[in-house]
VOPAGU-2260 file (C-alpha; in pm, 1 decimal, decimal comma):
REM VOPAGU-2260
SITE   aa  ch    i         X         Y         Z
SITE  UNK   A    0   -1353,8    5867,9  -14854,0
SITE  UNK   A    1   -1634,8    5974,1  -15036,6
SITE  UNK   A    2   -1615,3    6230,8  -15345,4
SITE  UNK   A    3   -1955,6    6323,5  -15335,0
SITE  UNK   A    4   -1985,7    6710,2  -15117,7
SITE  UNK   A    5   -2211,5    6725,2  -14798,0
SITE  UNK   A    6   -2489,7    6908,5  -14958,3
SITE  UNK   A    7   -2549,5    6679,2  -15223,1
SITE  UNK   A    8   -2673,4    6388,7  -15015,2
SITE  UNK   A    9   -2826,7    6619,3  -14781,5
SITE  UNK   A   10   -3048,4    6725,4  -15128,2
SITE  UNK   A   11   -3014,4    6359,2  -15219,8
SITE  UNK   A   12   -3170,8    6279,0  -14878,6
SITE  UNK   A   13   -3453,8    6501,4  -14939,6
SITE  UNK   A   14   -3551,1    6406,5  -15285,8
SITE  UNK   A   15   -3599,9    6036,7  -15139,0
SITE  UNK   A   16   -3845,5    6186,8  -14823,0
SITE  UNK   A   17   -4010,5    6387,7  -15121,3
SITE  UNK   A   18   -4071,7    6128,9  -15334,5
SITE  UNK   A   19   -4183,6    5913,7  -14991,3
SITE  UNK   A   20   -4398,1    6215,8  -14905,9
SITE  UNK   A   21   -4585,0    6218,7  -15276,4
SITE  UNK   A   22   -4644,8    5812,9  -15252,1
SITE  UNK   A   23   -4847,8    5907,0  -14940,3
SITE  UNK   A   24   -5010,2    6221,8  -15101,0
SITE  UNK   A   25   -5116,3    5977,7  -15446,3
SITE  UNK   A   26   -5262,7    5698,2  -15143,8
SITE  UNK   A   27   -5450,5    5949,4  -14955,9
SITE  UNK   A   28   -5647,5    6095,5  -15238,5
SITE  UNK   A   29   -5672,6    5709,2  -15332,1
SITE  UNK   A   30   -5844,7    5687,5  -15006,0
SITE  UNK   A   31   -6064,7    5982,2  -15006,4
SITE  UNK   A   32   -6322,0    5747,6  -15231,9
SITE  UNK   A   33   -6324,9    5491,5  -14926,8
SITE  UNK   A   34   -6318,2    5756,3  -14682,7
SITE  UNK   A   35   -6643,5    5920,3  -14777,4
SITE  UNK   A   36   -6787,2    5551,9  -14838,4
SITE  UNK   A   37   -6693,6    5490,6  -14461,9
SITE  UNK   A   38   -6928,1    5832,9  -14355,0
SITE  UNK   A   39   -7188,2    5709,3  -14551,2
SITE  UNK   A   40   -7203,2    5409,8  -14377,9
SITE  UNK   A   41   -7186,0    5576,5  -14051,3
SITE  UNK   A   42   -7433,0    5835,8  -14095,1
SITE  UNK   A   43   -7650,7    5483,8  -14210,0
SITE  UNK   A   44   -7532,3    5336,8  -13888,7
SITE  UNK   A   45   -7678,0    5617,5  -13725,3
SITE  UNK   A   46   -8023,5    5654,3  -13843,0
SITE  UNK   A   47   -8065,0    5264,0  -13782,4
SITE  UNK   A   48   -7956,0    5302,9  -13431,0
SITE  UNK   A   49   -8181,1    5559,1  -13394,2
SITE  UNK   A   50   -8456,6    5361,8  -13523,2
SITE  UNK   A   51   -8344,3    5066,1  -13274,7
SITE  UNK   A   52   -8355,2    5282,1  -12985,7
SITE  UNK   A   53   -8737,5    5413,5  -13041,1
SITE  UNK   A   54   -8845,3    5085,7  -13135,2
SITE  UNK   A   55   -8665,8    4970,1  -12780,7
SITE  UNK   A   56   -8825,6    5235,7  -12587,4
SITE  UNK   A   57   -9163,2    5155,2  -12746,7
SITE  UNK   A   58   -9101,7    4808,7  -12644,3
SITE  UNK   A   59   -9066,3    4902,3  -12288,2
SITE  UNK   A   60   -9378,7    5107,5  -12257,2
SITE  UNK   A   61   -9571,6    4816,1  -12417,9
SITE  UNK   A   62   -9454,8    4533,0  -12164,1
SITE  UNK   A   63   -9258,8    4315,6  -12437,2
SITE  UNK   A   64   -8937,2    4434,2  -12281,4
SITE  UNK   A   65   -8821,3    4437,1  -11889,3
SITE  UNK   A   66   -8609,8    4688,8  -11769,4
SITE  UNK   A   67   -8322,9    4470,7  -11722,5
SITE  UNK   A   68   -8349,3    4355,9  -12126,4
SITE  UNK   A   69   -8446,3    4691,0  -12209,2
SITE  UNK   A   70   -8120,0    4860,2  -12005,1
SITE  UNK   A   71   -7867,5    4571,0  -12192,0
SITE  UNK   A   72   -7998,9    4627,3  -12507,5
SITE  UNK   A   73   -7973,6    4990,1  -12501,4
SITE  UNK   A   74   -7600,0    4971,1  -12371,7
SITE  UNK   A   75   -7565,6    4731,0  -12650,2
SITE  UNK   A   76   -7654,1    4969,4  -12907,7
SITE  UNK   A   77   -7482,2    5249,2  -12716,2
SITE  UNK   A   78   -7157,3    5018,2  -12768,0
SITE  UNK   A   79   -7217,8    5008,1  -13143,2
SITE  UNK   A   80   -7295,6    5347,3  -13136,6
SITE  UNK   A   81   -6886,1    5470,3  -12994,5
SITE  UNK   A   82   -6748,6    5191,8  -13203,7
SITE  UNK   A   83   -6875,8    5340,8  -13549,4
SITE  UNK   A   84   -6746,5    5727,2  -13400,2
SITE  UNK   A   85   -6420,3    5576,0  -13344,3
SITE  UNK   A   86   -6423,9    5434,8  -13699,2
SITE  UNK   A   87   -6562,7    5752,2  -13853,3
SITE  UNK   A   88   -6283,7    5924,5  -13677,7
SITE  UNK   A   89   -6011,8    5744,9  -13784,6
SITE  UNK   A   90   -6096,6    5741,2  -14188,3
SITE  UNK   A   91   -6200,1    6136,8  -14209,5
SITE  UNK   A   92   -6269,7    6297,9  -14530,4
SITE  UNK   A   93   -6039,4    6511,8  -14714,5
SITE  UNK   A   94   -6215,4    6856,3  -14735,7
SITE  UNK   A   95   -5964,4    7037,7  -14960,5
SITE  UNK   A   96   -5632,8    6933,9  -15131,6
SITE  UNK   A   97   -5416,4    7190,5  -14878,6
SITE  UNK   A   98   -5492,6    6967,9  -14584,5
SITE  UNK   A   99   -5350,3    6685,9  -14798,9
SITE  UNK   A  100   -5056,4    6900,0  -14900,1
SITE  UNK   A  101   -5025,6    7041,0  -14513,2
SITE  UNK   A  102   -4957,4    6635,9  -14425,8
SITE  UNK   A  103   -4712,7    6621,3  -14666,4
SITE  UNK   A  104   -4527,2    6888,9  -14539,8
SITE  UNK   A  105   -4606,5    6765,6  -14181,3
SITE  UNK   A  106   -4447,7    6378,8  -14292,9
SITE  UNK   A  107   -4127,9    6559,1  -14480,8
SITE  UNK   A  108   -4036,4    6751,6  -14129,7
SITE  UNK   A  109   -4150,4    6432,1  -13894,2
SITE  UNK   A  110   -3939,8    6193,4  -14098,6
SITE  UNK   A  111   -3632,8    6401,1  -14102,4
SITE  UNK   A  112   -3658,4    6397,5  -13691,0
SITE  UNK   A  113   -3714,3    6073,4  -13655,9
SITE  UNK   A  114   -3405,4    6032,8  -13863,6
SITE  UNK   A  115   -3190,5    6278,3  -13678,0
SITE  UNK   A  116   -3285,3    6159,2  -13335,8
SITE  UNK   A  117   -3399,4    5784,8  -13396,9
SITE  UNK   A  118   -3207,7    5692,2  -13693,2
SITE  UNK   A  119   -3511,9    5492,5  -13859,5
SITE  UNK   A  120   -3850,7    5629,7  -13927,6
SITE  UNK   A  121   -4156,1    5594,7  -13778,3
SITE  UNK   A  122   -4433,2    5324,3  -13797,8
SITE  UNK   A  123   -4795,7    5344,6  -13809,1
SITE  UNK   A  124   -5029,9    5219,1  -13535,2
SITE  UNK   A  125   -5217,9    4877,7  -13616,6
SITE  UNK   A  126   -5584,8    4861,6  -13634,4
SITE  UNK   A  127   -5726,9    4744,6  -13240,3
SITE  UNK   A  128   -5856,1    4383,6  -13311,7
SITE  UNK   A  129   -6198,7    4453,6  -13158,4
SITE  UNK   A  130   -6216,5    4735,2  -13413,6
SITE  UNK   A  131   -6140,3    4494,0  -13686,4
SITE  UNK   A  132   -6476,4    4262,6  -13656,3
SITE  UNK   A  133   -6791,4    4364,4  -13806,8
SITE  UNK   A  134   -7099,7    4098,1  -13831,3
SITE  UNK   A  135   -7305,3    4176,0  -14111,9
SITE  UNK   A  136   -7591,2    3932,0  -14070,1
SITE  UNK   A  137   -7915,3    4047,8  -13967,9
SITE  UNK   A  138   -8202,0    3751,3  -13988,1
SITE  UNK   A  139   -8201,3    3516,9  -13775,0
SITE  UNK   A  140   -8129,9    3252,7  -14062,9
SITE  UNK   A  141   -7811,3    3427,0  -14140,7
SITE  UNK   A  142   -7698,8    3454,7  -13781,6
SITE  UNK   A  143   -7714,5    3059,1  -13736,9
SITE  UNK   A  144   -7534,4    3001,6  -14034,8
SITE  UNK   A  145   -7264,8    3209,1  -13984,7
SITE  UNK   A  146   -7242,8    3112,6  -13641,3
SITE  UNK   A  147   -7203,8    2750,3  -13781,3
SITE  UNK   A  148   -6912,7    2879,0  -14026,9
SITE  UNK   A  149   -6697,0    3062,7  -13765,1
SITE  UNK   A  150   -6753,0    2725,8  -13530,9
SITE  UNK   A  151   -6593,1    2554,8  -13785,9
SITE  UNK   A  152   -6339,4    2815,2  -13870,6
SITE  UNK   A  153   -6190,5    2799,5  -13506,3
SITE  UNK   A  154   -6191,2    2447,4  -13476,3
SITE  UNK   A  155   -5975,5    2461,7  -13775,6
SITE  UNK   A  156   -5757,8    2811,6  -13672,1
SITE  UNK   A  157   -5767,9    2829,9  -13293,8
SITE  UNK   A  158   -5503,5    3080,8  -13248,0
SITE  UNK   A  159   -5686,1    3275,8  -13468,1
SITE  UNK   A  160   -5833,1    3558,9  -13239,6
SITE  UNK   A  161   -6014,0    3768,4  -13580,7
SITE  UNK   A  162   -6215,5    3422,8  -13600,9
SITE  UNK   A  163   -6285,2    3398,8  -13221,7
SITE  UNK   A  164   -6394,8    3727,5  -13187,8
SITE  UNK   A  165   -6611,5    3721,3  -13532,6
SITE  UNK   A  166   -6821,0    3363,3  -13303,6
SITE  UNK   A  167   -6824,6    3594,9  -12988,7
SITE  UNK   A  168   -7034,0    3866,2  -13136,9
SITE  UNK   A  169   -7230,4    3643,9  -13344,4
SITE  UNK   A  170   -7319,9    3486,6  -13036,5
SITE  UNK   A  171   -7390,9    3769,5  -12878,0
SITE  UNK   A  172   -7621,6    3934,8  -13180,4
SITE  UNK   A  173   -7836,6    3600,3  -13096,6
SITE  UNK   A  174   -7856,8    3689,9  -12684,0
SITE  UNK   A  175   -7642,0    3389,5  -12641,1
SITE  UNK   A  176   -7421,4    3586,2  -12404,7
SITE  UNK   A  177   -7257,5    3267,2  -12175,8
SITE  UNK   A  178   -7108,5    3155,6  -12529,4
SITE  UNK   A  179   -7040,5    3482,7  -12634,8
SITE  UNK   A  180   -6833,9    3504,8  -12298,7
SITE  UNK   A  181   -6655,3    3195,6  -12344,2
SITE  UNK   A  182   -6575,9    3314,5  -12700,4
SITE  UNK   A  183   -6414,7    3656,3  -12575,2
SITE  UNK   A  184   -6196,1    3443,4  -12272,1
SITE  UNK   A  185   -6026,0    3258,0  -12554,5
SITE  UNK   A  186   -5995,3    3609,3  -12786,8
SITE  UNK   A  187   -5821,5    3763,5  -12461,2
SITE  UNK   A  188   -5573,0    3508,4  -12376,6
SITE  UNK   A  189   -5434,0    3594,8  -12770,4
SITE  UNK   A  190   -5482,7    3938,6  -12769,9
SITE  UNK   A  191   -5539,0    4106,3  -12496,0
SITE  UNK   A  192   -5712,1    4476,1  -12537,6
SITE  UNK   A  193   -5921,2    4676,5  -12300,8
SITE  UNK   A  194   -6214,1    4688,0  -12534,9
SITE  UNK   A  195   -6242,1    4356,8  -12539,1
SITE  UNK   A  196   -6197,0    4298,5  -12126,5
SITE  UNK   A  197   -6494,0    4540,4  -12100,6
SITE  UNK   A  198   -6709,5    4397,3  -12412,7
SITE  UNK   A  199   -6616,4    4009,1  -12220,8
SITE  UNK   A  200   -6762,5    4200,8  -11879,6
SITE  UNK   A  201   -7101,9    4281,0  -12033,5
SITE  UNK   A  202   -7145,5    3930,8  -12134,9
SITE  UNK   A  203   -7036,4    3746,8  -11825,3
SITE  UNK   A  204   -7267,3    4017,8  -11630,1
SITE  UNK   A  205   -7578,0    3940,2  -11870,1
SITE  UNK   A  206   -7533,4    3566,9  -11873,2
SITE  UNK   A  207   -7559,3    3617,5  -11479,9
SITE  UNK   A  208   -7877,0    3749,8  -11510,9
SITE  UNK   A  209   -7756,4    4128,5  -11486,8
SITE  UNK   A  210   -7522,9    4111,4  -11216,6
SITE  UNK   A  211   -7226,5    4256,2  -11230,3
SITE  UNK   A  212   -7112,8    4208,1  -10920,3
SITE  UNK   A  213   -6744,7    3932,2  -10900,3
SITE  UNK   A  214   -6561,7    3958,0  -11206,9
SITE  UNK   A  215   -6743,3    4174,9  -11447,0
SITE  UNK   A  216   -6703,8    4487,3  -11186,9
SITE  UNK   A  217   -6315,5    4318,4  -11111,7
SITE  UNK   A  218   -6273,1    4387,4  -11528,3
SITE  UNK   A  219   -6414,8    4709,3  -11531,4
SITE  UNK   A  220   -6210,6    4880,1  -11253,5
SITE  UNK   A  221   -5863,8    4731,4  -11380,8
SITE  UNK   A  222   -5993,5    4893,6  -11722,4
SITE  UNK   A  223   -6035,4    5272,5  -11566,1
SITE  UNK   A  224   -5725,5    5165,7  -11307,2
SITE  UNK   A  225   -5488,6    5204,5  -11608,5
SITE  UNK   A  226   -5716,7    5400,3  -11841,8
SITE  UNK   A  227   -5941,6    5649,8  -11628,7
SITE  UNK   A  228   -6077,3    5787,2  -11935,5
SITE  UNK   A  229   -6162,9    5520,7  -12125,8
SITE  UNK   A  230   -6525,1    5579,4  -12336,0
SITE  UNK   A  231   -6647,8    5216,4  -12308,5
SITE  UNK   A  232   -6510,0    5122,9  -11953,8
SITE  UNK   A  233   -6695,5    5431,2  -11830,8
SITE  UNK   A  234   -7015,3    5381,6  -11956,7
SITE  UNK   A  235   -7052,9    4957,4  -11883,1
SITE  UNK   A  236   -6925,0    5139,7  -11509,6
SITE  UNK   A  237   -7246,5    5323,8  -11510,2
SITE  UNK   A  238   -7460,9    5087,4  -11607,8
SITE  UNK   A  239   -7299,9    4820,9  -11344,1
SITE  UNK   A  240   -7344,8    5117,4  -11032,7
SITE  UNK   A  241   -7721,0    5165,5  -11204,3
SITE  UNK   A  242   -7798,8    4832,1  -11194,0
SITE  UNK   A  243   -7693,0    4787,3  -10780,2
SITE  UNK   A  244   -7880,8    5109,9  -10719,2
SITE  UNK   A  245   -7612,5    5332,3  -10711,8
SITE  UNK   A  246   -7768,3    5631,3  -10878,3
SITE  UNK   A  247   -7498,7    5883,6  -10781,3
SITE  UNK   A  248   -7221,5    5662,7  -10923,2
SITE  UNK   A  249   -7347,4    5578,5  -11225,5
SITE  UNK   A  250   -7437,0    5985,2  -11307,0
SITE  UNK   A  251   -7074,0    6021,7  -11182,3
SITE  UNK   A  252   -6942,4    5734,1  -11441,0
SITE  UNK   A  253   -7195,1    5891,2  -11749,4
SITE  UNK   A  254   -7091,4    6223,4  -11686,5
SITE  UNK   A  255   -6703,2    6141,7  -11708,9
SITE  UNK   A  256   -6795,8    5981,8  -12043,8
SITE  UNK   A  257   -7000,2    6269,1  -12161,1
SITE  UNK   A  258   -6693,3    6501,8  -12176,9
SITE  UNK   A  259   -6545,0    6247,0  -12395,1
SITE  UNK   A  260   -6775,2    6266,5  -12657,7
SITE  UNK   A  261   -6884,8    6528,9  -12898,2
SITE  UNK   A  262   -7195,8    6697,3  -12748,5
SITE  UNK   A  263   -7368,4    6638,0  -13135,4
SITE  UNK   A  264   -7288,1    6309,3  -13168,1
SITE  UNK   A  265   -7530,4    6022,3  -13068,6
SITE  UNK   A  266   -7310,2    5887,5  -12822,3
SITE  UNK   A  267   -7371,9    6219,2  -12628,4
SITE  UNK   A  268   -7737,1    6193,6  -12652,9
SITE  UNK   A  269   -7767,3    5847,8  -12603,1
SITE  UNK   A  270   -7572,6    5918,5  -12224,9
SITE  UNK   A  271   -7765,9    6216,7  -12197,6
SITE  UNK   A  272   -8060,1    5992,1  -12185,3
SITE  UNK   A  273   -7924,8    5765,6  -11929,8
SITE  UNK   A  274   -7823,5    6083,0  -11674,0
SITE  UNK   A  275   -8213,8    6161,0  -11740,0
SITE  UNK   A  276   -8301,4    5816,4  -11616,6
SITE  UNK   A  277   -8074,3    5754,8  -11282,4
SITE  UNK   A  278   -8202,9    6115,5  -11236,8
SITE  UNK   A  279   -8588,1    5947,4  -11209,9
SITE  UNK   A  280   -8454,8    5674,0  -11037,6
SITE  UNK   A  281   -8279,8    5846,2  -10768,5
SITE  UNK   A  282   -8486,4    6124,6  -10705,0
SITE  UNK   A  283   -8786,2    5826,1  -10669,8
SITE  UNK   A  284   -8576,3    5622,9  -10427,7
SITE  UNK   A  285   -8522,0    5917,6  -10239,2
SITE  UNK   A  286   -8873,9    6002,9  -10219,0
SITE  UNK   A  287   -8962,7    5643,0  -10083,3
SITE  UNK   A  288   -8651,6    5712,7   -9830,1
SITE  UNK   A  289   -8798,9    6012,6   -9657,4
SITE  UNK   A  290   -9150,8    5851,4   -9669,0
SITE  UNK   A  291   -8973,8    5515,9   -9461,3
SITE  UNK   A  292   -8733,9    5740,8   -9300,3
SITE  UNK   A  293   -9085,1    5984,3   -9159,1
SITE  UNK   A  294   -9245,9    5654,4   -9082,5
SITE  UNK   A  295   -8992,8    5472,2   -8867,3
SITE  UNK   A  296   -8939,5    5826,9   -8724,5
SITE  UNK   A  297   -9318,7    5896,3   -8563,0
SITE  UNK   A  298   -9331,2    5452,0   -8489,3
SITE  UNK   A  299   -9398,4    5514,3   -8155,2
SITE  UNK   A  300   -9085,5    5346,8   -7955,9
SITE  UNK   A  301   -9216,7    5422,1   -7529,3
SITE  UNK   A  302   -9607,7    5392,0   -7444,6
SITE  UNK   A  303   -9760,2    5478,9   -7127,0
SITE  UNK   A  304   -9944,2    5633,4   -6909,9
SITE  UNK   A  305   -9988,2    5928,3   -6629,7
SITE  UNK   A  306  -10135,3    5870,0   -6292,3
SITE  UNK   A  307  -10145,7    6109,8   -6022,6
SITE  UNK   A  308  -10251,0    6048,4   -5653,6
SITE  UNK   A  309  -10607,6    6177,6   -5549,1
SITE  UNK   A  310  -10394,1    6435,4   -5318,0
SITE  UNK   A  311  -10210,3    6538,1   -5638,3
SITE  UNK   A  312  -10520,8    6592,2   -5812,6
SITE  UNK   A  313  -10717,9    6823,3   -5617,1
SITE  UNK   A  314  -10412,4    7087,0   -5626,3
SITE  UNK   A  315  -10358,7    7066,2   -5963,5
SITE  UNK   A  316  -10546,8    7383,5   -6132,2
SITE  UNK   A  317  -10723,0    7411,2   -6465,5
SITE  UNK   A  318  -10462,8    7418,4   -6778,2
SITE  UNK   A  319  -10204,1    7308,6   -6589,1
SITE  UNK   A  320   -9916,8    7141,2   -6852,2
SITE  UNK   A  321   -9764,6    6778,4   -6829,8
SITE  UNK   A  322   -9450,0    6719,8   -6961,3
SITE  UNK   A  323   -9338,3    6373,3   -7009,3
SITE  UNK   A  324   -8976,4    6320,6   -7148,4
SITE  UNK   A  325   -8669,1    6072,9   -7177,9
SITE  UNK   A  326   -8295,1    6145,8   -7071,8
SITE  UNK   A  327   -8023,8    5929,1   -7148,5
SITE  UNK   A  328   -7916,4    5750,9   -6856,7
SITE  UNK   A  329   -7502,7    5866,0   -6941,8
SITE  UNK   A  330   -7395,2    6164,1   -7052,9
SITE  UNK   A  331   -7607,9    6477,7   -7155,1
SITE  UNK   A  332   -7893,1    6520,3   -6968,1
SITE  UNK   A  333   -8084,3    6678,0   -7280,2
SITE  UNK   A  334   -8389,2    6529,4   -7326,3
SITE  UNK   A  335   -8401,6    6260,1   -7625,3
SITE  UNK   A  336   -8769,6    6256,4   -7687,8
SITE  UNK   A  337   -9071,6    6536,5   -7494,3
SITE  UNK   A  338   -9431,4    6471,4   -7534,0
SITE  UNK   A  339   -9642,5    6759,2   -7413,6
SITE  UNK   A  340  -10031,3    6797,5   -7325,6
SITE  UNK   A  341  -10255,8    6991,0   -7090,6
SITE  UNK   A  342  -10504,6    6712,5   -6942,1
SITE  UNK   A  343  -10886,0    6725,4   -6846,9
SITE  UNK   A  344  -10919,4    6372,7   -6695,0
SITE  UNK   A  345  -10648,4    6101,3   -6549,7
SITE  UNK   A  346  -10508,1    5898,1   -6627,1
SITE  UNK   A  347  -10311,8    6036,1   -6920,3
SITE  UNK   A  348  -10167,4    5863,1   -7232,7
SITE  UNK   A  349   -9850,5    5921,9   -7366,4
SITE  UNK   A  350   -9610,7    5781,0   -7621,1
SITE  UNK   A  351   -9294,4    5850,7   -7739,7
SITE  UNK   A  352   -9115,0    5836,5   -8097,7
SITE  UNK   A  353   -8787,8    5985,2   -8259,2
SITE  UNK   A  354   -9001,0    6256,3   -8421,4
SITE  UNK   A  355   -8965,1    6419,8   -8057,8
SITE  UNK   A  356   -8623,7    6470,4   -7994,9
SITE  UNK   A  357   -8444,2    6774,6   -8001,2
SITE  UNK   A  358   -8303,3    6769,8   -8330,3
SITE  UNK   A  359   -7932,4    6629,6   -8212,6
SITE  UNK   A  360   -7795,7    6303,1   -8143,9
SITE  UNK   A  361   -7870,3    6103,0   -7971,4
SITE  UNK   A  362   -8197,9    5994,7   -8085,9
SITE  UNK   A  363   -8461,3    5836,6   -7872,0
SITE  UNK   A  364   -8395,7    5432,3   -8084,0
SITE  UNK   A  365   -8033,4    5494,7   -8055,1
SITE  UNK   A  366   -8076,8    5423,2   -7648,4
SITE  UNK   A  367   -8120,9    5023,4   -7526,7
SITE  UNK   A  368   -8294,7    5237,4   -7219,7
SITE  UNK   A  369   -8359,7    5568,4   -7061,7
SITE  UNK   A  370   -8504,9    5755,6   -6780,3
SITE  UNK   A  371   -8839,6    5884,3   -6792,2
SITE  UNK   A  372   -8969,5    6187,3   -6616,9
SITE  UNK   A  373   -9334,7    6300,2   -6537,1
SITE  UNK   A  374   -9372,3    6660,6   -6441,8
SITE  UNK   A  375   -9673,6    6876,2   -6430,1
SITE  UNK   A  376   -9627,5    7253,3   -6439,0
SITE  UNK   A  377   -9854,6    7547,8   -6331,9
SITE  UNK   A  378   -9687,6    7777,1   -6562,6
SITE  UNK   A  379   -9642,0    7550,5   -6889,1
SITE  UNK   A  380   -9266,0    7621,6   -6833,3
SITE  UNK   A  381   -8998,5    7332,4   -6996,3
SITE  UNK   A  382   -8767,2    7398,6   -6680,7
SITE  UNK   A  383   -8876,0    7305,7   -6357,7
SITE  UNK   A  384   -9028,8    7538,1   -6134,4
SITE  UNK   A  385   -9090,3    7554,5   -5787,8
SITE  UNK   A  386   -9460,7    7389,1   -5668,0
SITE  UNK   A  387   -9447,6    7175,3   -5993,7
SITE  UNK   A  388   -9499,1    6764,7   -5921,4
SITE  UNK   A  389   -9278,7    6529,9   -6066,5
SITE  UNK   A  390   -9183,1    6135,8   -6075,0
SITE  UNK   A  391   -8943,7    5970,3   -6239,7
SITE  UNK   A  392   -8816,2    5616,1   -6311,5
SITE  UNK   A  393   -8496,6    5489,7   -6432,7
SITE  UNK   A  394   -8416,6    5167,2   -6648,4
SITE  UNK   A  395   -8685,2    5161,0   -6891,3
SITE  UNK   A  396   -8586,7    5014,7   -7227,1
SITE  UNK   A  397   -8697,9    5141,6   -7517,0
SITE  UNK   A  398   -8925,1    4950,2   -7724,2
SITE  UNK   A  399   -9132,6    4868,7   -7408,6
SITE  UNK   A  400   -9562,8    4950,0   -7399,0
SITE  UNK   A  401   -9761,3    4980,7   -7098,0
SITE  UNK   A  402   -9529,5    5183,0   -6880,1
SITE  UNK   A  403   -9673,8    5391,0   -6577,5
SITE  UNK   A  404   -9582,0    5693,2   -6417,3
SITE  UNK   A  405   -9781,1    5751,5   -6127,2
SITE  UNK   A  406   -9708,8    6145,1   -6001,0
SITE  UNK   A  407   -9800,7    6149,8   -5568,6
SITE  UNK   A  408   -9618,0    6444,3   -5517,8
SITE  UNK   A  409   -9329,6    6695,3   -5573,8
């Protein structure tokens, strides 16, 4: 039985979350030194990445860069670009001492819950491993030997993921992506994290020469399967559907990122830039489209002529009209395809193409073969009238040249 009353350990409870709540008031002004250090370096970040992507867009307008290099080292960069966010995110500056002092309140109130209804308090997220790797070399000397070092480091620690993933991006800062792939497998079967499943995916698709098709696209999609809104998944989706020609998919991917972003940040106008560009692209494809689409549509598919009997000839008057058109054999008797002209001399050539149908399925190609019909009118009527001479012949296929309709009476 204890002598001490109910409200003394209550206050005895408090005092310890107080003095709890002050350690973690002293360590966040601590941090506020690193904190603004961490900015800094981000707002450095940025203006470098900004200088990488003009000097990569200067590349590509002076040939020294293909599209393909050009489009991997961009997402590249735009990778670097959401990783140093995220960090600048999670290591904000402390404006004024009240938002340090609204925290503390905030961690006195969440601890006594998490008492109450958990009966131990709460823990702290760890750092993501692929957030934990930086390489800091930047000449090509320094690359190779730290390259060498972390060889040696994993020969020596190979459950050591930090060290595996340190040799995958070292390898990949040196466009050595198949190793850089190989590097990431053995990072993932320690710790396994989405980041790095879609960071392995962009290797394994540039070692393949851009292709993203088999197992990078498998990566990606059981990413967004589980995660629909994750930043990196998203974009490497857009720049997979971009790269197969899938203009409308990747916008759809780039824009679903976009609203994850802040629309100041770089990250925003770095996918800003790549709507802009599958905007080109499509609207270009679609351009050549309708020019193929017009061509294959006038490619004249039934070529004949018109013949009409001498008896024919002398009744037909001056400006009569001669219709020449194809029916389906089946089904409606609209005419698929109607060439029209009023002739001065026989015979009369004719041909036929998908440009002259009706507007409606079917379509003229869409037929293995159709009837033709001859018919000259007095009027210049489409229906048939009375005293107008006509012929026609069943069975042709379409496709075939040299076809004759010879007209000998009504």
């Amino acid at each position: 039985m204890s002598f001490l009353p109910p409200w003394l350990g209550l206050l005895l409870v408090l005092l310890a979350l107080g003095a709890l709540a002050a350690g973690v008031l002293l360590r966040g002004l601590r941090s506020q030194g690193q904190a603004v250090g961490i900015a800094e370096q981000s707002r450095t970040n940025r203006d470098i990445h900004q200088q990488h992507l003009a000097d990569l867009d200067r590349a590509l307008a002076e040939g020294r860069l293909t599209a393909l290099q050009h489009q991997a080292a961009r997402d590249e960069l735009l990778r670097h670009l959401l990783d140093d966010s995220a960090r600048a995110d999670e290591h904000p500056a402390a404006a004024v001492p009240a938002r340090w002092l609204w925290m503390v309140g905030a961690l006195v109130l969440l601890s006594g819950l998490s008492y109450v209804q958990l009966g131990a308090p709460q823990t702290w997220w760890p750092v993501p491993l692929s957030q934990q790797v930086k390489i800091s070399a930047t000449t090509p000397e320094q690359l190779t030997e730290q390259t060498r070092v972390w060889q040696e480091a994993t020969q020596k620690r190979p459950e050591d993921a930090q060290a595996w993933l340190t040799l995958a991006r070292l390898h990949a800062a040196q466009n050595a992506h198949a190793p850089a792939e190989q590097a990431l497998a053995r990072v993932l079967a320690l710790s396994p994290e989405p980041d790095l499943w879609i960071e392995r995916a962009q290797m394994k698709a540039l070692s393949a020469g851009g292709v993203y098709a088999g197992e990078p696209w498998q990566w990606i999609q059981d990413v967004l399967r589980t995660q629909p809104q994750h930043l990196n998944a998203l974009v490497l989706a857009g720049s997979a559907a971009l790269s197969e020609k899938r203009h409308a998919a990747a916008q759809g991917y780039w824009q679903r990122a976009l609203a994850l972003v802040p629309a100041d940040s770089e990250a925003a106008q770095g996918l800003q830039q790549a709507l802009s560009q599958a905007a080109e692209m499509a609207q270009a494809v679609g351009v050549q489209a309708s020019s193929a689409s017009l061509a294959d549509d006038t490619r004249p598919l039934i070529q004949g002529e018109v013949r009409v009997s001498p008896e024919v000839q002398s009744q037909i008057g001056a400006g009569s009209t001669l219709f020449v058109y194809a029916l389906a054999e089946e089904g409606s008797r609209r005419p698929v395809a109607i060439w029209r002209g009023t002739p001065t001399a026989w015979p009369v050539r004719f041909a036929l193409s998908d440009s002259m149908g009706m507007g409606a399925p079917p379509v003229l190609s869409s037929l293995a073969q159709v009837r033709l019909v001859a018919r000259i009118s007095k009027t210049g009527s489409a229906q048939k009238q009375e005293g107008d001479f006509q012929v026609e012949l069943p069975g042709v296929k379409t496709g075939v040249q040299g076809v004759v309709l010879h007209i000998t009476g009504r």
